[in-house]
Phi, psi and omega in degrees: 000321185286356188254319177281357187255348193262340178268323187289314235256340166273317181282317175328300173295352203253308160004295200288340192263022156309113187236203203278333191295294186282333165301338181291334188277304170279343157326318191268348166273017167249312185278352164266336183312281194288345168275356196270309184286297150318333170294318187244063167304312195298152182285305190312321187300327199265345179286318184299323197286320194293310166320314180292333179313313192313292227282352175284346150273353174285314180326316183284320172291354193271325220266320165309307201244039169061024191262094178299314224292270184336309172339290195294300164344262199308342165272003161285346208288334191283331181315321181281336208274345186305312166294327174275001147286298208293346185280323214262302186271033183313298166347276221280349152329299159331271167339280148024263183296331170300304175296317184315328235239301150340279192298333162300306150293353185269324177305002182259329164305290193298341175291336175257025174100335167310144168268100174295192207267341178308313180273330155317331173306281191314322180288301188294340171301293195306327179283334183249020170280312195301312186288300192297002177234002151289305175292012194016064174269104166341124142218175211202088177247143274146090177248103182300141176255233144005254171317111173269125185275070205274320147353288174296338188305310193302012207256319217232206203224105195293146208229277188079041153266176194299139180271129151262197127332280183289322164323288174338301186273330176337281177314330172243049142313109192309297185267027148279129221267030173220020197270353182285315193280194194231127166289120140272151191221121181254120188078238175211051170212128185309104191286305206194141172272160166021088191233132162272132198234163187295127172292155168294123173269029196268099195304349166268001194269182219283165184281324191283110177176113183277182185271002169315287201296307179308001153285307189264342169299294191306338175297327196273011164257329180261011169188189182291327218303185177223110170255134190256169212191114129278141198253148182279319202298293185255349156091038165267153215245120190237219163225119168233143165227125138104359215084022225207108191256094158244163199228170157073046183277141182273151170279350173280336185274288197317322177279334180302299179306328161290318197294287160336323198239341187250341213231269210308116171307136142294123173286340165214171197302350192209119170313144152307333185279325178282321163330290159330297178287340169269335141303324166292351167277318222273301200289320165338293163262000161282326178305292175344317208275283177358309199271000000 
């Protein structure tokens, strides 16, 4: 007891001399902290991160109980492992930095009047939403936020290219051999094609919603994303976020919407457009329950 009132009684005193340099220091050591923390978000990343936990606690019990011989191993091994992380997370390091650096410039593009490439993304989805749902063409776009969909890559066909018009119906083309999966779109760039994504287990939507809209419902319950949905049957364009399905989207409602969940900063933790969808759900599913 005399040692914890004597560590409080020490933070205590250290309060006053806290100055603006330190509150700046942990702001940015809380921000690689969570960024550090989304990189290995990912399954592969997060099975490497519980192992190094492992081995820095055993490394630490070697040190309790005095097994110098082992100690001495394993704190080389980790001294080494620092480099084989950065070899091993080179991918998503890269990635990383790109985006940060990317979302730096482009706000300095869109500030000066420029169209960034996050918004030409948006503008070629939508044109070539339109023409595929006049032409009832299937589709599955799927636009990563956050949350990484890394997972899903392996499923499918690593694309990394540009979103055009023509790419977008390219892929989903009836007689393309990836038009059947779901495009992921990172940024404003295609990562990956004919990607299988998780269906929605959710027992209230509607019975006509095929296994396309269960696919793009269940992505937006298992991650951030924004999934866009043409339908083959009726060439209706739909949205789903968060689990939350709108449908009989117009393309000018559609470029809004995107605009809105991909570009535009929310001024509060919840969108009006998430707003929306939560209330449109909420009336649903009180019918639902009724009937």
């Amino acid at each position: 007891m005399t040692a914890i009132r004597t560590f409080f009684q020490e933070f205590w005193n250290r309060i006053p001399q806290i100055g603006v340099n330190d509150i700046i220091d942990i702001l940015i050591v809380a921000f690689l902290f969570y960024t550090v923390m989304r990189l290995i978000h990912s399954t592969s990343a997060a099975h490497i991160a519980r192992s190094i936990l492992l081995l820095l606690m055993v490394t630490g019990l070697t040190e309790i109980f005095k097994l110098y011989t082992l100690n001495w191993i394993l704190s080389n091994i980790l001294e080494i492992g620092v480099i084989a992380l950065v070899i091993m997370f080179q991918p998503e390091l890269r990635r990383m930095l790109e985006r940060f650096g990317g979302r730096f410039f482009s706000n300095l593009i869109s500030s000066s009047g420029a169209v960034s490439p996050e918004q030409q993304a948006i503008e070629a989805t939508v044109a070539a939403c339109d023409v595929m749902s006049k032409q009832k063409v299937g589709a599955l776009l799927i636009f990563e936020r956050s949350m990484p969909l890394d997972e899903y890559f392996k499923t499918g066909t690593i694309i990394d290219a540009k979103v055009t018009d023509q790419l977008l119906r390219n892929l989903f083309f009836k007689n393309s051999p990836l038009h059947d999966g779901a495009v992921i779109v990172r940024g404003s760039r295609v990562a990956a094609a004919g990607c299988v994504m998780p269906l929605s287990e959710n027992t209230h939507l509607p019975g006509d919603i095929g296994t396309r809209h269960r696919a793009g419902i269940g992505t937006s319950e298992v991650s951030d994303a924004v999934v866009v949905i043409v339908s083959e049957e009726t060439g209706t364009i739909s949205v789903a976020i968060g689990g939350m399905l709108k449908r009989h989207l117009a393309p000018q409602t559609l470029e809004k919407l995107l605009t809105n969940e991909l570009i535009s900063e929310p001024e509060t933790k919840s969108s009006p457009v998430k707003s929306w969808f939560m209330s449109h759900f909420k009336t649903r599913q009180e019918q639902n329950e009724k009937k």
